[in-house]
C-alpha positions as CSV (number, residue, x, y, z in Angstrom):
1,X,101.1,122.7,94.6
2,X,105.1,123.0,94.8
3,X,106.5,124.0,97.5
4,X,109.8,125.4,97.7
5,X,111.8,124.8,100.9
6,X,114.4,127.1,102.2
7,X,116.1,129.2,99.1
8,X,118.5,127.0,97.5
9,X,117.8,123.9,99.6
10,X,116.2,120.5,97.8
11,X,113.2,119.0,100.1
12,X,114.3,115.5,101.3
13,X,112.8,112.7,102.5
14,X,112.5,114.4,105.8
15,X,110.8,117.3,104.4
16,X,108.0,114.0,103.2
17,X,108.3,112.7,107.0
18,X,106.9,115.8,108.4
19,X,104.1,116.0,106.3
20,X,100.7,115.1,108.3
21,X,99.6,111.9,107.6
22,X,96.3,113.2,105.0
23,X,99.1,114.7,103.1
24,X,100.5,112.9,99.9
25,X,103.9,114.1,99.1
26,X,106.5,113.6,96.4
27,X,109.7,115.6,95.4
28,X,109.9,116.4,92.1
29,X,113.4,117.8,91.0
30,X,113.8,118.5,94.5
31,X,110.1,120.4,94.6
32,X,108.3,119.1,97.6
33,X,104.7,118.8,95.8
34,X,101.8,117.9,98.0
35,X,98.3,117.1,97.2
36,X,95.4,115.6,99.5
37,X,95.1,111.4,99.9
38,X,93.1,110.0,97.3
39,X,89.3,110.7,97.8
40,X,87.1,107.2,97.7
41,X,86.4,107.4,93.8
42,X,90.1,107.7,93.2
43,X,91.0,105.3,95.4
44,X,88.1,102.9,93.6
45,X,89.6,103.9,90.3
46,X,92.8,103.3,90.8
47,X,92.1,99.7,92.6
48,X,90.0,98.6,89.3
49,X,92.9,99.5,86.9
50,X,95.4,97.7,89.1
51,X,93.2,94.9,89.4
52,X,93.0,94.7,85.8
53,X,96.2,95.1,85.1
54,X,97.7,92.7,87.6
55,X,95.2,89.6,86.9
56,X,96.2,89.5,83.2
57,X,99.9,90.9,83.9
58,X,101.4,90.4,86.9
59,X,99.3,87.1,87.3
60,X,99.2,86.0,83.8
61,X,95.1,85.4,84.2
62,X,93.8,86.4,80.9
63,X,96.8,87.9,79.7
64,X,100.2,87.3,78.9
65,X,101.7,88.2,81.9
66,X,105.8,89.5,82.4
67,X,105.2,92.8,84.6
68,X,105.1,94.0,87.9
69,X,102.0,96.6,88.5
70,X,102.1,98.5,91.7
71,X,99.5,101.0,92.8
72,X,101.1,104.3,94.5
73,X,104.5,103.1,95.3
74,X,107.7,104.4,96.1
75,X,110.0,105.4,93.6
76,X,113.3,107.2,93.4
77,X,115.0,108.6,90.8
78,X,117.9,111.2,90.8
79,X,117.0,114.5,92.2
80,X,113.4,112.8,93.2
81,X,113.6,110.6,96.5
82,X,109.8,110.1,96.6
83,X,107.6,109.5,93.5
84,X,104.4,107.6,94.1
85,X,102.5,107.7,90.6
86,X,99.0,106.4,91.0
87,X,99.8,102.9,89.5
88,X,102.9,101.7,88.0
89,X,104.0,98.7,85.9
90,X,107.6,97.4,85.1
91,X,108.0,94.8,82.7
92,X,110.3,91.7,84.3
93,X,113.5,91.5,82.3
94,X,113.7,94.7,83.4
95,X,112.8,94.5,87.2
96,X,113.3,91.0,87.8
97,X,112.4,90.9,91.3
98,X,110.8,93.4,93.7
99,X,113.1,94.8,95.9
100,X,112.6,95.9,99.8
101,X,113.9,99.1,99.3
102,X,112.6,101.9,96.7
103,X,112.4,101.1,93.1
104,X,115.0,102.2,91.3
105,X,114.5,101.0,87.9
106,X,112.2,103.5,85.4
107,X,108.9,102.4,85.0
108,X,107.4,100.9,81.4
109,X,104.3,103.0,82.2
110,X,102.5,105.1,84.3
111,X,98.7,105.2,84.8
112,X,97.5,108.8,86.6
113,X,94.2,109.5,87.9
114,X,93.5,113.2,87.4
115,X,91.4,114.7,90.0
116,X,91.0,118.7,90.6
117,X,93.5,118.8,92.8
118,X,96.5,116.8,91.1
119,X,95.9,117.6,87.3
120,X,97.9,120.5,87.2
121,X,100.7,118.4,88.6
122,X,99.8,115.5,86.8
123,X,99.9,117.1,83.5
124,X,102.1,120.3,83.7
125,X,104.7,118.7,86.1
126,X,104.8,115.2,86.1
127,X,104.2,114.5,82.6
128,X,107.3,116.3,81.1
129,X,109.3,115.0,84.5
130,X,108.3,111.4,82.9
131,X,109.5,112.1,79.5
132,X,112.9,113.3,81.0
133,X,113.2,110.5,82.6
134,X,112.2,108.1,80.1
135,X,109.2,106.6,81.0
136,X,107.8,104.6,77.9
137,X,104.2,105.1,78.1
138,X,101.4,107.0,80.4
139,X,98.0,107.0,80.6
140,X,95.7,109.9,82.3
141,X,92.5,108.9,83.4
142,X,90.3,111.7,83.6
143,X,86.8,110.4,86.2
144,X,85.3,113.4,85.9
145,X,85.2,113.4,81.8
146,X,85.4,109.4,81.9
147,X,87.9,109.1,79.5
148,X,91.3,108.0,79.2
149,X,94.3,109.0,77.5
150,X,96.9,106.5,76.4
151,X,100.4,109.0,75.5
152,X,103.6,106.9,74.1
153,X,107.2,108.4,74.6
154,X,108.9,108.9,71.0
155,X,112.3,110.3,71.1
156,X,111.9,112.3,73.9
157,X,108.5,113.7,73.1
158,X,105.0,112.2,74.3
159,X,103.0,111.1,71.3
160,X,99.4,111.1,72.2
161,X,97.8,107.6,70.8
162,X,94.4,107.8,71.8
163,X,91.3,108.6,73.6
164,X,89.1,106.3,74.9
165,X,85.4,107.1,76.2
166,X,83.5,106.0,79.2
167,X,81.7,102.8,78.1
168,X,84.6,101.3,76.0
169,X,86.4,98.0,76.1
170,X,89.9,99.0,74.7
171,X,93.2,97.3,74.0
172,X,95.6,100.1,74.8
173,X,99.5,100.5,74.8
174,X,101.7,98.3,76.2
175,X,98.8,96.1,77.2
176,X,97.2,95.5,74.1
177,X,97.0,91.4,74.8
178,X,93.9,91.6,77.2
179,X,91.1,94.1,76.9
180,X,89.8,96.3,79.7
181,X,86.6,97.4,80.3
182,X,86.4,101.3,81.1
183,X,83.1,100.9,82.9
184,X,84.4,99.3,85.9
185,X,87.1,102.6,86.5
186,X,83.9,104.7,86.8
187,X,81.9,102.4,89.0
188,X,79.3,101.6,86.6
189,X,77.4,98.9,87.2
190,X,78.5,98.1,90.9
191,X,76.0,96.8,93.0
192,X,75.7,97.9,96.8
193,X,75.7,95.4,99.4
């Protein structure tokens, strides 16, 4: 939900200070928009697309490597001071090193994990925000309908490529060199202890 601070006023990075610490925040053309911290399957799925992504990408281990994948970081862009998407990825001649401070740069791509409480600003907010600013490609992961949703940016306007299911192995834009396997997003065939 947005939250609009005094009439006028853009939130700020001390508006995301105050927040409690179980409160996710990012400003969205100066919107403070908060939602609840990641619940455990969230977290899980988000972890297992990183991990995916960052062997084969960030690592080079069963892919091509050349990109930097983040999960949840900090971002700013003008008019946004804090934008954490759920993971990230910037390809290297474009970030050639990490820096200490907030990224700067615009990412490549942008995986989101929709969940009942951040779809709406997922995909009524953030998606058109990304387009704006010139994000190339972003996938939405839906856990609930175990599916995801692979969306390039084509002159200004998100093009949607495809839709995967929930037992798929899939080569999907930009990281078409090393297959994933949905199943591990959802959990499927994890073992306990």
């Amino acid at each position: 939900m947005g939250v609009r601070l005094q009439e006028g006023r853009p939130a700020t990075r001390a508006d995301l200070e105050a927040l409690p610490k179980h409160v996710k925040g990012e400003i969205i053309d100066g919107v403070l928009y908060t939602s609840p911290r990641p619940r455990p399957l969230h977290a899980r799925g988000e972890l297992a697309l990183g991990a995916d992504l960052l062997n084969a990408y960030q690592r080079g281990r069963g892919g091509p490597g050349g990109w930097w994948i983040l999960v949840e970081p900090g971002i700013e862009v003008p008019g946004s001071p804090e934008l954490s998407p759920d993971v990230a990825g910037w390809r290297r001649e474009r970030l050639i090193e990490l820096p200490t401070d907030p990224i700067t740069v615009v990412r490549d791509w942008i995986g989101e994990f929709l969940s009942p409480s951040t779809r709406h600003l997922d995909q009524r907010v953030k998606r058109p925000f990304y387009a704006r600013i010139g994000v190339g490609c972003l996938w939405f992961v839906d856990l609930d309908g175990r599916t995801l949703t692979v969306s390039k940016l084509v002159e200004g306007r998100w093009v949607e490529l495809a839709v995967h299911g929930a037992d798929e192995r899939v080569r999907a834009e930009p990281f078409e060199a090393a297959e994933l396997d949905l199943r591990e997003w959802w959990g499927a065939g994890e073992k306990e202890g």
